[in-house]
N, C-alpha and C positions, 0 to 999 in steps of 0.2 A: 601492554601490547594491544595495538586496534583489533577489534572483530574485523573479518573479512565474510563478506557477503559474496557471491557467484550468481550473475544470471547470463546465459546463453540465452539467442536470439538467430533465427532459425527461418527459412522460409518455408510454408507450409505445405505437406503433402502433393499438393494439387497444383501447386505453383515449379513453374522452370526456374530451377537451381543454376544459372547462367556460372556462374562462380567454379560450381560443383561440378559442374558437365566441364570447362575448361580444362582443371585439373585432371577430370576423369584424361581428356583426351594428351593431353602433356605427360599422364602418366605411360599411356601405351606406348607415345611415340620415345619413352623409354626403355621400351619392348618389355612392360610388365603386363599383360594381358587378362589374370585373373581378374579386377576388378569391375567390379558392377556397375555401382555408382557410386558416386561423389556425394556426399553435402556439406554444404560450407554453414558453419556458424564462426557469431561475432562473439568473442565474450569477453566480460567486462566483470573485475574485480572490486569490489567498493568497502575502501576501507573506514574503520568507526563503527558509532554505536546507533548504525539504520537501523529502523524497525523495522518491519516486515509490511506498514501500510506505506513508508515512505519508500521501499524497494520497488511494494506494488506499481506506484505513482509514477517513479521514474521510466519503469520498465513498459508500462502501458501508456503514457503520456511524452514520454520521449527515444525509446531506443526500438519500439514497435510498431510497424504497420499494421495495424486491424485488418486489413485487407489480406493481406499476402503473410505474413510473418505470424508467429507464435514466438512465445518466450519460454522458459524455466527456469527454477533457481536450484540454488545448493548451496549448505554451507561449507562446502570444499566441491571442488568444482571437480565433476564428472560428465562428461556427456550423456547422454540416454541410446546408449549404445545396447541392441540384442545381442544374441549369440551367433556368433560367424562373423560380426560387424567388429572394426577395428575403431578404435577413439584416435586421437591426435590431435593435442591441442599444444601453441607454438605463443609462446611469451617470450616479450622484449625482456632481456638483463639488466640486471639493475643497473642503474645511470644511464639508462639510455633514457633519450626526453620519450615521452610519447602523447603526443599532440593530441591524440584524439581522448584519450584521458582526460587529458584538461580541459578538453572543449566538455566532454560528459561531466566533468566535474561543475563548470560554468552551470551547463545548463539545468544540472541537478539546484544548483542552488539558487538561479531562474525560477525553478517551480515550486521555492522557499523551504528546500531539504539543504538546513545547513548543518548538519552530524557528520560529514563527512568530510574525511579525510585526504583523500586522493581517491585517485582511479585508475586501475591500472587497465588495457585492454589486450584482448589474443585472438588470435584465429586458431578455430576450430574445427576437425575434418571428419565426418563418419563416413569409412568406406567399407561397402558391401562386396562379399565375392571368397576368391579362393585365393587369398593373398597371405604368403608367410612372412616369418616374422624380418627374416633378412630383407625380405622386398620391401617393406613397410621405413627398416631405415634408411631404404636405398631413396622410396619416396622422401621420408622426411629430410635426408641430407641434400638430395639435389635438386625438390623444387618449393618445399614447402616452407623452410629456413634459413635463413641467414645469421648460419655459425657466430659468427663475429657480433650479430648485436642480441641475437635471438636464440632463446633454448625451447627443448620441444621434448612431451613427452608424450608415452602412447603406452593404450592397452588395449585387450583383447575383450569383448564380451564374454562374459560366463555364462556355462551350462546353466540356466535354473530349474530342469526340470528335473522330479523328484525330489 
């Protein structure tokens, strides 16, 4: 069985989350109000036996702006979600083609990382606010997935303190 590698890709702090602010407002206009904000990440599964200097490589040489974006990884993919923040991340079902996979997978082996196996890619969502657990599947069923080709899951930040 391949390793799986995870890195999210993320616009930074300081930069307008265009994506993120959308969402936010498609979600009110489904009379959910709790939420704060939005942010949208890209993430990308890479399967095989990466190492950690060829993940670097890819992540800062091809799926990151220096500029505006930051990255992270994992090896099981979890957002970087605080406490009161909600995660949700939305991946294509198996057999579904997914293009831009292939294009990361191309360009992975472009920049002569050929360990790998496939690619698979997701969208990602951190939202902030006073949003329960029912509203979160209201969000993920009616704007964030498409049942038929796409599954989505989601969690809740944990308490860490003490």
């Amino acid at each position: 069985m391949a390793l799986i590698k995870h890195i999210g890709v993320l616009n930074k702090n300081n930069i307008v989350d265009a994506v993120g602010e959308g969402i936010g407002s498609d979600i009110r206009d489904l009379g959910i109000n709790g939420v704060e904000r939005v942010r949208y990440v890209r993430l990308y599964a890479f399967h095989g036996a990466i190492s950690e200097i060829e993940l670097f490589k890819i992540s800062t040489d091809l799926l990151t702006d220096p500029i505006s974006q930051e990255h992270f990884k994992a090896d099981e993919m979890r957002l970087p979600i605080k406490y009161g923040e909600w995660g949700i991340e939305v991946w294509f079902r198996n057999g579904v083609t997914d293009s831009v996979g292939e294009t990361t997978l191309k360009g992975s082996r472009d920049l002569g990382v050929t360990s790998i196996e496939s690619v698979d890619t997701g969208k990602g969502y951190i939202l902030s606010g006073s949003i329960a657990k029912s509203q979160i599947h209201t969000i993920c069923r009616r704007l964030l997935a498409n049942d038929v080709i796409e599954r989505y899951a989601f969690y809740e930040g944990e308490n860490n303190i003490g």
